[in-house]
N, C-alpha and C positions, 0 to 999 in steps of 0.2 A: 504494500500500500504506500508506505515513504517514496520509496524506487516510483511510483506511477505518478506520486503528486510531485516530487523532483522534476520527473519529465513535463508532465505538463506545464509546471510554471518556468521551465526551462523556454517550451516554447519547440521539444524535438518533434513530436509529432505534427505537430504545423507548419515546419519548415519540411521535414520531408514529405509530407502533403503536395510541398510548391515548388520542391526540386522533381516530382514525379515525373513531370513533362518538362520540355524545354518551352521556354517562354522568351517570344523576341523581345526584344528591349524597347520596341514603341507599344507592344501591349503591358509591361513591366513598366513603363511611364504613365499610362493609361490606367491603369489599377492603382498606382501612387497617390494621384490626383484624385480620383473617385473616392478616395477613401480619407483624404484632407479633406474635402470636402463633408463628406458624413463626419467626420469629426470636429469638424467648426462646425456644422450643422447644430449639433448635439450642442456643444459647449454655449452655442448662442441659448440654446433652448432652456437651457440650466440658465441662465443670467438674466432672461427675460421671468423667469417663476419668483 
């Protein structure tokens, strides 16, 4: 159970999730942006409550 919460807050199983395929570098910019996005999204949404 330590061994799986290590991993997970490590972050292993989600990167090798994203090394499974190769990913070209304008969809790798592309999912970069999309996801600043939802995170200022979010953060504005926290500051306007």
């Amino acid at each position: 159970r330590r061994f799986k919460k290590q991993c997970e807050k490590a972050g292993v199983l989600s990167e090798i999730r994203r090394r499974e395929y190769y990913e070209k570098p304008s969809v790798k910019r592309k999912r970069k942006i999309i996801a600043a996005k939802k995170k200022a999204a979010k953060a504005r949404q926290l500051l306007e409550l």
